[in-house]
C-alpha positions in Angstrom: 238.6 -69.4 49.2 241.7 -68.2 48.8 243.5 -68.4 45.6 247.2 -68.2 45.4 250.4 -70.0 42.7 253.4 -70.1 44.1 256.3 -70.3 41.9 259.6 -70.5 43.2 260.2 -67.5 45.9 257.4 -65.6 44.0 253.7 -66.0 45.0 250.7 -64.5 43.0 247.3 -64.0 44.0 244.8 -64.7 42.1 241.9 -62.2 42.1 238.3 -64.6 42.0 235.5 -63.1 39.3 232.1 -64.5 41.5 228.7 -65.4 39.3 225.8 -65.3 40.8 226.2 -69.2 41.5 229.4 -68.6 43.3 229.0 -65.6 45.2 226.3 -67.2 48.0 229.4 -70.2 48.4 232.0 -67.6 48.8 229.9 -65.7 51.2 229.5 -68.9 53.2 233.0 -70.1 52.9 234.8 -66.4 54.3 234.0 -64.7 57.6 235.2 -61.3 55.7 235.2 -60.3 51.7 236.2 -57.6 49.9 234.3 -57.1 46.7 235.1 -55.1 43.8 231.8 -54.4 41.9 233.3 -53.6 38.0 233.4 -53.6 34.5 236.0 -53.7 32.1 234.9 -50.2 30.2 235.0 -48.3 33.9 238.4 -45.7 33.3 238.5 -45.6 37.3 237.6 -49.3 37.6 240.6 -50.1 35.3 242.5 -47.5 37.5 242.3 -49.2 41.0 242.4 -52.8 40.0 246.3 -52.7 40.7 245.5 -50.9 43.5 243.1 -53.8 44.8 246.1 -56.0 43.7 248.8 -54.0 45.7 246.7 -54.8 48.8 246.0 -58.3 48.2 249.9 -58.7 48.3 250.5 -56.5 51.3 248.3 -57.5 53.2 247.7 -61.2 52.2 243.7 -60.7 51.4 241.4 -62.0 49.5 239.5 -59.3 46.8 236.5 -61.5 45.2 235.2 -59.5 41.6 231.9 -59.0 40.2 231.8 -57.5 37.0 228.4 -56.1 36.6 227.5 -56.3 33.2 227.8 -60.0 32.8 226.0 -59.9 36.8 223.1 -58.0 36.4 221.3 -59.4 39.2 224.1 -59.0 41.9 224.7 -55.6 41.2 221.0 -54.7 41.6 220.5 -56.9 44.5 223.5 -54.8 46.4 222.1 -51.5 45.0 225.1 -51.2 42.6 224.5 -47.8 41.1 228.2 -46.6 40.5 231.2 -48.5 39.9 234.4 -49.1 41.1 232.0 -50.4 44.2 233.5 -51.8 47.0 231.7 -54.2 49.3 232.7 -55.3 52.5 230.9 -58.0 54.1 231.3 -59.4 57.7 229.9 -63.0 57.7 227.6 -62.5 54.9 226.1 -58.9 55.7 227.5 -55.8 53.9 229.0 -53.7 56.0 230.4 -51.1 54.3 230.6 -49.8 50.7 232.9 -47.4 49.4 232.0 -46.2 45.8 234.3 -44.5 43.5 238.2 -44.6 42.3 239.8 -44.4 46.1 243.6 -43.9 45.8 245.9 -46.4 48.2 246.4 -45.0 51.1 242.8 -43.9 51.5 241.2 -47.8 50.8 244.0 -48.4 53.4 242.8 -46.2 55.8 238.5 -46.8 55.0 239.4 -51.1 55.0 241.0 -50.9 58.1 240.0 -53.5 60.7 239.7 -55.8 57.6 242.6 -55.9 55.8 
């Protein structure tokens, strides 16, 4: 489930916030996902969503968001104990998780193979 408005030469994408109702589709839809575990008081979350946002351009994926305070039950069924979280999942199972404020080059360099 890609997400993306095109307006003229410009195209936008569109950064998905999954619910517990959503996130099980999603996972079945998308062979790969990205997810940024979050919340909107989180200094370093705030920090690396236009990082998150940089890559979704350059490298034309898809970054799904939880925000953990209104998705209690996701972030404690992933063991969300820290956030910014990221969540990588190959069809449907986590495969890696990268916890804390990364800077570009190194969420580059630790997503490779799925970005």
């Amino acid at each position: 489930m890609n997400l993306a408005v095109t307006t003229g030469l410009l195209t936008w994408r569109i950064m998905i916030n999954l619910t517990k109702e959503t996130f099980s589709k999603s996972l079945g839809e998308n062979d790969i996902m990205i997810v940024d575990f979050w919340a909107d008081w989180c200094g370093p979350c705030l920090k690396v969503a236009p990082i998150l946002e940089e890559l979704e351009d350059e490298y034309k994926v898809q970054v799904y968001k939880v925000h953990v305070d209104e998705q209690t039950e996701l972030a404690q069924k992933y063991e969300i104990t820290s956030i910014p979280t990221l969540l990588v999942f190959e069809k449907g199972i986590p495969v890696k998780k990268l916890v804390g404020a990364y800077p570009k080059h190194k969420l580059v360099k630790e997503l490779e193979g799925w970005i």
